[in-house]
C-alpha positions in Angstrom: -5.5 72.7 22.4 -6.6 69.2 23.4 -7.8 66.7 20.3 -11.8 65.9 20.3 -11.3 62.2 21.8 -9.3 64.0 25.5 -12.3 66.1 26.1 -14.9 65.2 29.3 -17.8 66.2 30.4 -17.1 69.3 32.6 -14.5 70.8 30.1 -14.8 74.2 28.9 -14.3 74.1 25.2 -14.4 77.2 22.8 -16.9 76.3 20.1 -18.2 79.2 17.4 -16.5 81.8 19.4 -18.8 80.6 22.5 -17.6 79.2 25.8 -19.0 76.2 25.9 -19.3 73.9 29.0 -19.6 69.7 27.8 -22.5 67.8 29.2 -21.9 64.7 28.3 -19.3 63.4 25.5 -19.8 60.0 23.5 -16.8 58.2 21.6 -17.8 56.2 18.5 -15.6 53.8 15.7 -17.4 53.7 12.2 -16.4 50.5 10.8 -14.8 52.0 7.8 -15.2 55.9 8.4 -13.3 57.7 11.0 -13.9 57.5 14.9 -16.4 60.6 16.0 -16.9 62.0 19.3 -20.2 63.1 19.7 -20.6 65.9 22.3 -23.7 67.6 23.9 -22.5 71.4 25.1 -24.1 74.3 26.9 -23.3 78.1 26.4 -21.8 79.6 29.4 -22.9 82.9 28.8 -26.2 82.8 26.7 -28.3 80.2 27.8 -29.0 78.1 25.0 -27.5 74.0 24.6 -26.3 72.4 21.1 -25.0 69.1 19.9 -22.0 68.5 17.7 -20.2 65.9 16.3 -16.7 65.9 16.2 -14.0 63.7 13.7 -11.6 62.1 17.2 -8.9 64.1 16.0 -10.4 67.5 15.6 -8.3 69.9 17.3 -10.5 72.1 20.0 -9.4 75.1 22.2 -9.8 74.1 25.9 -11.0 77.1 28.0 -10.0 77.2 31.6 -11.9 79.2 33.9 -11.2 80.7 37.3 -12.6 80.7 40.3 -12.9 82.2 43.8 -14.3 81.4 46.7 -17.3 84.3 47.5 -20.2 84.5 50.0 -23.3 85.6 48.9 -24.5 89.1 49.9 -28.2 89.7 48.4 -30.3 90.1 45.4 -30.5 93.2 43.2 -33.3 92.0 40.6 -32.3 90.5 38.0 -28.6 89.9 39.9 -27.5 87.4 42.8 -24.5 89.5 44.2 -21.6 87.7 45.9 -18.3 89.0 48.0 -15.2 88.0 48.2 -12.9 88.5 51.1 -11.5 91.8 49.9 -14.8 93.2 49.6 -15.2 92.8 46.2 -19.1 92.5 44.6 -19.6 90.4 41.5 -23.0 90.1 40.2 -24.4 86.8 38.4 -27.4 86.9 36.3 -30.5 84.9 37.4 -30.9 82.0 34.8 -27.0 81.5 35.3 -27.1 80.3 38.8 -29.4 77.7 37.6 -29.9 74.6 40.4 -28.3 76.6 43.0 -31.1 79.0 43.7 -32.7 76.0 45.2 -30.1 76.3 48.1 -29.5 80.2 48.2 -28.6 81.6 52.1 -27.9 84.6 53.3 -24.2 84.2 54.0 -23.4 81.2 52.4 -19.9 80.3 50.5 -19.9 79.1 47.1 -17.1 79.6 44.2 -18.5 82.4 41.6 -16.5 80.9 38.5 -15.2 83.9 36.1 -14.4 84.3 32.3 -13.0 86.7 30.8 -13.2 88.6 33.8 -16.5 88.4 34.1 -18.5 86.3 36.9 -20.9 83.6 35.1 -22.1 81.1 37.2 -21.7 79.8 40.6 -20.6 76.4 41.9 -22.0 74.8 45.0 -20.1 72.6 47.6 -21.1 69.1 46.8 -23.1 68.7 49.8 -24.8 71.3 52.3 -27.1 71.1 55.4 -30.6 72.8 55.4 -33.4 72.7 57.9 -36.4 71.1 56.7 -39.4 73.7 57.1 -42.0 72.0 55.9 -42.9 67.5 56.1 -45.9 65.4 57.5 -45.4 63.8 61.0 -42.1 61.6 61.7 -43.5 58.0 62.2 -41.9 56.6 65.8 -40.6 53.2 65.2 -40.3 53.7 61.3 -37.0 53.6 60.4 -36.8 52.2 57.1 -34.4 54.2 54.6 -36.6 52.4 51.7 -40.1 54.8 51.4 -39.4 58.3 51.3 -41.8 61.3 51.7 -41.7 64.9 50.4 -40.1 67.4 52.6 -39.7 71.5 52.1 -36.5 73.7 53.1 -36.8 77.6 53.3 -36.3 78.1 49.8 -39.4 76.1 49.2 -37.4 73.6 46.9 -38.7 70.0 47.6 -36.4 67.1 48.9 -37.7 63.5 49.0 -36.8 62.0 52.3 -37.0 58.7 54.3 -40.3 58.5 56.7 -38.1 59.1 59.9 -37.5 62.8 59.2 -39.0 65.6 61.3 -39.9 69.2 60.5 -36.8 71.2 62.0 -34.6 68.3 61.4 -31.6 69.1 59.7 -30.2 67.2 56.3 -27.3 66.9 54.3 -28.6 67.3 50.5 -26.4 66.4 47.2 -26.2 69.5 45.5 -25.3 67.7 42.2 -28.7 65.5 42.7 -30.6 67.6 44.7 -31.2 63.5 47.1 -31.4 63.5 50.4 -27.7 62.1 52.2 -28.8 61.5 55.8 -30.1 63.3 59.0 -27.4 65.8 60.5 
């Protein structure tokens, strides 16, 4: 058990008998009531979001979650399924892999996170490389990093990118931002 003011955004916090991840947390003194912590959460296995304040000294259950690296095998609609390296399937629902469907690859590594036994959602690496599929004409000579330009990769998710780019290029994308890094 962790008191209200200790929790960060990315805890897992049991909250009505939900798993509950914290999206962002905010810490506030009343001048003569008692400090709150007002937090915005997100179920982990339904898919809905709520906001709660908390007294700063509220006791909550911290949930902590495992994880295991996996590669991903296919998709069985509604399921993405994933392997780890004793052959082992999990399946994850659709609207739980959320932004990382923008990246999906056949054969790509990724850590399935689990609760209760149960695989809920998937965690990218922080950054990955894609080939761009789809952008107008490089400019020669333009190398300015300031104006950017809209560029595809296979999944047909959209990545702004400076004007030097090429089509087949590849980039190294922030999976947490979904911004271009730099040319690979």
């Amino acid at each position: 058990m962790k008191i209200a003011q200790e929790i960060r955004a990315g805890n897992v916090i049991m909250f009505d008998k939900n798993p509950m991840i914290v999206l962002k947390t905010e810490y506030a003194r009343g001048g003569r009531g008692a400090a709150t912590v007002r937090m915005k959460l997100k179920s982990l296995i339904g898919n809905f979001g709520t906001e709660n304040v908390f007294k700063a000294d509220d006791k909550i259950d911290n949930v902590i979650l495992d994880k295991k690296d996996c590669t991903y095998s296919y998709f069985a609609d509604p399921m993405y399924v994933w392997m780890d390296e004793e052959f082992n399937q999990y399946e994850v629902e659709a609207e739980n892999m959320a932004d990382a469907l923008n990246y999906l690859e056949d054969g790509m590594t990724a850590e399935v996170v689990f609760y209760d036994g149960k695989a809920i959602s998937v965690e990218l690496p922080t950054t990955i490389v894609r080939e761009i599929t789809w952008t107008e004409p490089a400019v020669k000579g333009d190398t300015s990093g300031k104006v950017l330009k809209p560029a595809k990769i296979a999944t047909g998710f959209e990545v702004a990118v400076p004007l030097f780019v090429a089509q087949e290029d590849k980039i190294e994308i922030d999976t947490r931002t979904g911004e271009y890094r730099k040319r690979v």
